[in-house]
C-alpha positions as CSV (number, residue, x, y, z in Angstrom):
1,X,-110.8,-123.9,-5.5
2,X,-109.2,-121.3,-7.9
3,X,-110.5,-121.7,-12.1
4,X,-108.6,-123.8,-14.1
5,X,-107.2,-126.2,-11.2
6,X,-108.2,-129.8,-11.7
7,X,-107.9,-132.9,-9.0
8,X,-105.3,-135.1,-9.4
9,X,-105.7,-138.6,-10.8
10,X,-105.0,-141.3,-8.5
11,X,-102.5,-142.8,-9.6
12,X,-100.4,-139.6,-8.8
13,X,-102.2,-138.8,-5.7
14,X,-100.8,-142.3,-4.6
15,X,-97.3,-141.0,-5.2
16,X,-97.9,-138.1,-2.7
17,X,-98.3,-138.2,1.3
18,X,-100.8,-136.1,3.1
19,X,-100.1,-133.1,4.7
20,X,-102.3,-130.8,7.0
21,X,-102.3,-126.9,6.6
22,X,-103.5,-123.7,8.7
23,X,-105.1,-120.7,8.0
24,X,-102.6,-117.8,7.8
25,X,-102.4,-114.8,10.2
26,X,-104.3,-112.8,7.6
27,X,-103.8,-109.5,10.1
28,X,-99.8,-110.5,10.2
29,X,-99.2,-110.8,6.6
30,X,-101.8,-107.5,6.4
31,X,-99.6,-105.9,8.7
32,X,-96.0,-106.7,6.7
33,X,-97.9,-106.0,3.6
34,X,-98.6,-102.4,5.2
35,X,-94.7,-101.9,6.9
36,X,-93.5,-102.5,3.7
37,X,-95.1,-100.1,1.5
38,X,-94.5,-97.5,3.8
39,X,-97.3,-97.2,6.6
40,X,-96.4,-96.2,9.8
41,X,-99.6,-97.3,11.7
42,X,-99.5,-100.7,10.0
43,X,-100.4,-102.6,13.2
44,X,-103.8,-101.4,13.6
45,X,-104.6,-100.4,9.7
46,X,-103.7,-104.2,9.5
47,X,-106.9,-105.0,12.0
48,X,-109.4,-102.8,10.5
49,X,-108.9,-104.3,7.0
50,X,-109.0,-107.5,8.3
51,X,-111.8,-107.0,10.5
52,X,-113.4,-105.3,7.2
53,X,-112.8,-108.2,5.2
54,X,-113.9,-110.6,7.3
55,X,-117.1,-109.2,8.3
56,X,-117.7,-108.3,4.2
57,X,-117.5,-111.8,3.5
58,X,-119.7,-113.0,6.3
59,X,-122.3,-110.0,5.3
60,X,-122.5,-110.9,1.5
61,X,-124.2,-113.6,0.0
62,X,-122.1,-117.0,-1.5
63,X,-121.9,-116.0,-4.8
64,X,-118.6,-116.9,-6.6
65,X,-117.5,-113.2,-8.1
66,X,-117.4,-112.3,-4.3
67,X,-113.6,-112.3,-3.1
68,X,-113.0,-112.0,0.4
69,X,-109.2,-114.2,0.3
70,X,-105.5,-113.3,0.8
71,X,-105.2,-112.2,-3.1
72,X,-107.6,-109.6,-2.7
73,X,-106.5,-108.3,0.4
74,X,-102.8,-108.1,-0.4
75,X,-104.0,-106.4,-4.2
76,X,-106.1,-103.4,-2.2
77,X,-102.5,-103.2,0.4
78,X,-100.7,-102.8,-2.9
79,X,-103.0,-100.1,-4.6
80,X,-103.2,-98.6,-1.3
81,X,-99.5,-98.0,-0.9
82,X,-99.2,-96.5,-4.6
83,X,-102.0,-94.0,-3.5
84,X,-100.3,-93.3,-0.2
């Protein structure tokens, strides 16, 4: 998990239900990301990155300053759009 985040104790994880969750379209929410600051080819800039990403973090080794997730992704979109 992310620094700083700590489980619950039991007696409040009894208070909650469980709940399942799904990877997010990382290419989709690439692709917005893209669209909105400006990029016309969005669509496939959204795939390369993506692809980029994915194959980066299957290249490198496990190490924990390695970060392959959404947050980075969506921080090099931003920068990328400000340099555009």
């Amino acid at each position: 998990g992310y620094a700083g985040r700590t489980e619950l104790p039991d007696n409040l994880k009894a208070l909650f239900r469980p709940m399942s969750m799904m990877v997010p379209d990382y290419s989709l929410i690439a692709e917005i990301s893209l669209f909105a600051e400006g990029f016309e080819t969005a669509k496939i800039l959204s795939k390369k990155m993506t692809k980029l990403y994915k194959l980066a973090s299957e290249q490198v080794s496990a190490q924990p300053h390695y970060d392959f997730g959404m947050r980075a992704i969506k921080s090099v979109l931003v920068m990328a759009g400000t340099g555009k």
